[in-house]
C-alpha positions, -999 to +999 in steps of 0.1 A: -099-095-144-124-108-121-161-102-125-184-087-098-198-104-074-221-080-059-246-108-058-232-129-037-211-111-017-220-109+019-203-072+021-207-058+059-235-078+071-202-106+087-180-103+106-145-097+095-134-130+103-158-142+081-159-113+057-128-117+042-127-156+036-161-158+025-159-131-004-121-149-018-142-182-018-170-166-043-144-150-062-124-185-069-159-200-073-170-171-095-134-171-120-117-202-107-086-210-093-050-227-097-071-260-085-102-253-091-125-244-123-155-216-124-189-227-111-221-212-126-238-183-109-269-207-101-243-228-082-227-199-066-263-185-054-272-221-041-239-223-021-240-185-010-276-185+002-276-213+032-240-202+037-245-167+042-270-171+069-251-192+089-221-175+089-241-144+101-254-164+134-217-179+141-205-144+132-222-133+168-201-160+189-168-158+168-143-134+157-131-158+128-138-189+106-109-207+121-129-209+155-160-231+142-157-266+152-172-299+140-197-296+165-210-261+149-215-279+118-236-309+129-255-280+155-264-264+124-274-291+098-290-313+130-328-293+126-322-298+086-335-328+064-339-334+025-327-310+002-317-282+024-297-304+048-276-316+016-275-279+001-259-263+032-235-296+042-224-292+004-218-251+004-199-257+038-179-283+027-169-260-006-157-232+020-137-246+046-121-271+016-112-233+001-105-221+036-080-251+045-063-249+011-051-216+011-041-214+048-070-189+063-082-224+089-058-240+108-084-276+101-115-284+083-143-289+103-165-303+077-139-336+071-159-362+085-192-347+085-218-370+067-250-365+057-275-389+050-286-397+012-319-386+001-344-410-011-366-401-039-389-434-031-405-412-003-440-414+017-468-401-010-470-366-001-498-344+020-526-317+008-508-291+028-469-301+008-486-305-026-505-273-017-471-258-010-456-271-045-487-252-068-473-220-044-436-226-055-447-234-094-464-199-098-440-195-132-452-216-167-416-231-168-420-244-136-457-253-139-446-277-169-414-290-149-439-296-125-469-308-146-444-336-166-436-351-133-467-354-119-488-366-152-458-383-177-435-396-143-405-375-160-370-372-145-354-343-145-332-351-169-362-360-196-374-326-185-343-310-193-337-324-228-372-327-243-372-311-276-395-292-298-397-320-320-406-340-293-440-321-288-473-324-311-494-298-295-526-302-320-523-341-320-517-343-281-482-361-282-454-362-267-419-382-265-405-386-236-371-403-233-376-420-268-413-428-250-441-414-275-472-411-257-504-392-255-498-355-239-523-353-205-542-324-201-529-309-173-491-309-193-514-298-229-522-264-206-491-255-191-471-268-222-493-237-238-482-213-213-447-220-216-444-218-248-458-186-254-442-173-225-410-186-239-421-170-282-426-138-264-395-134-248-373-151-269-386-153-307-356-162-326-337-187-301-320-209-316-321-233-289-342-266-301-348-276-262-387-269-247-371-254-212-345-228-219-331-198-196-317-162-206-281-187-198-295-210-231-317-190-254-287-181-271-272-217-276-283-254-279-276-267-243-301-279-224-311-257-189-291-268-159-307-293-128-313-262-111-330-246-131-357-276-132-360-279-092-362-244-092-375-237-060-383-269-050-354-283-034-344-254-010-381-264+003-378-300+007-394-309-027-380-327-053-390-336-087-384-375-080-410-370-053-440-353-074-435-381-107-432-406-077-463-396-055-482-375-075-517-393-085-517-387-118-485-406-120-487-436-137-458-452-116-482-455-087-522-465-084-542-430-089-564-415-066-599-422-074-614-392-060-592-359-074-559-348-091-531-341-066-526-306-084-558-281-092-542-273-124-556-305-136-592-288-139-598-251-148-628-255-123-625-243-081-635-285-080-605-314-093-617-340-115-620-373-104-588-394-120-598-424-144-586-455-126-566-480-147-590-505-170-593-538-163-575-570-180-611-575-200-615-539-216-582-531-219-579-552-253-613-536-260-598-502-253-566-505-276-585-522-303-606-488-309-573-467-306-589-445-281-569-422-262-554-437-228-572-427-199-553-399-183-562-378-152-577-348-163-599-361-188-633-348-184-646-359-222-635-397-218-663-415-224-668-451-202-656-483-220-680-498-238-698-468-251-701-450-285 
């Protein structure tokens, strides 16, 4: 029997036309097909949401899906760019592929439709977009997600499959892809608030993984892409772009005036980052097994004192 789908379905708000194909497409997406296997609900909502609205709006000039054309498609993915522009192209091409496979279009307007591949190595990102990012991170589990990119350069998938064991909260460690290193500040606070968020709600997981869901706190799987990016990239944002431009990243030179996220201070003012030590007291540095000098760190004391 198939499951609801009250979520996702569109219900009165389209046209017939459009109704009636869209809601068989989230049901085959939803329970799977002759050809085709179930899709997650995350998925389904990611598809659904960019799909919904659009149909809506062609819904006013058609009667049907079999009326949009090529040119409909590119009208409506033209103003797009990043993230969104791939989300929608993708969710289309999922419904007229449906559509053209069980006979409701006559073609698929979608074949042929390309869209250009996003590049994570992008221009270092503005106050007003990294502004924007704190506003989208307003949950701990996306705070850390967020916090792990911009201070430890991690990928999603590092995000995604760091461990427990892979944290030392009262020594200030942490491995990252089989990388043990010293756990910054700003990662130390909101790898805190996660994880008391995540004792509270889910005591007795199972689950070995740092970031886990309601989907995982019952298994040992890691959480899904989605559910790391969150927000992020139906906005634009990705997390390739905050480890990549963030300047507390070690991947690029660090500002030398402020963090590129507040949370790095619990003060209304930033603290200035610690540029990288010179050649000469870098040996000096590493011989006293001081900590490295991370972003954040308001009781590093200079080189060369005691």
């Amino acid at each position: 029997m198939l499951r609801e789908v009250k979520h996702f379905q569109p219900g009165g708000e389209l046209a017939p036309g459009f109704a009636g194909p869209t809601r068989q497409w989230l049901l085959v997406l939803l329970d799977s097909g002759p050809r085709a296997r179930p899709r997650s609900e995350a998925t389904i909502y990611a598809y659904s949401r960019p799909a919904h609205l659009i149909l809506q709006e062609w819904g006013r000039t058609y009667d049907h899906l079999r009326e949009v054309t090529p040119s409909d498609i590119y009208a409506v993915l033209q103003p797009m760019s990043g993230y969104p522009r791939n989300n929608t192209a993708q969710a289309l091409r999922s419904l007229f592929r449906f559509a053209k496979r069980h006979g409701l279009v006559f073609t698929d307007p979608t074949a042929g439709v390309r869209t250009p591949p996003i590049d994570p190595a992008m221009t270092p990102m503005t106050d007003d977009e990294i502004r924007a990012i704190e506003g989208l991170a307003v949950r701990p589990a996306e705070r850390l997600a967020v916090a792990l990119a911009a201070e430890h350069a991690a990928r999603t998938s590092a995000i995604r499959h760091l461990k427990l064991d892979d944290v030392d909260l009262p020594n200030r460690r942490i491995t990252l892809a089989g990388h043990n290193q010293r756990l910054g500040d700003l990662t130390h606070r909101a790898m805190r608030d996660w994880l008391g968020r995540r004792r509270a709600t889910w005591p007795h997981s199972p689950n070995p993984h740092v970031l886990i869901s309601k989907r995982t706190a019952l298994g040992t799987g890691p959480v899904s892409h989605i559910f790391v990016r969150f927000s992020l990239g139906d906005n634009g944002f990705s997390i390739d772009r905050i480890r990549l431009t963030g300047s507390c990243t070690r991947r690029l030179p660090p500002d030398p005036t402020r963090c590129a996220f507040h949370w790095c201070s619990t003060s209304t003012t930033p603290p200035p980052c610690a540029t990288r030590p010179s050649p000469s007291t870098s040996s000096a540095t590493s011989s006293s097994n001081r900590p490295s000098r991370n972003c954040g760190n308001a009781h590093q004391r200079p080189p060369g004192t005691t």
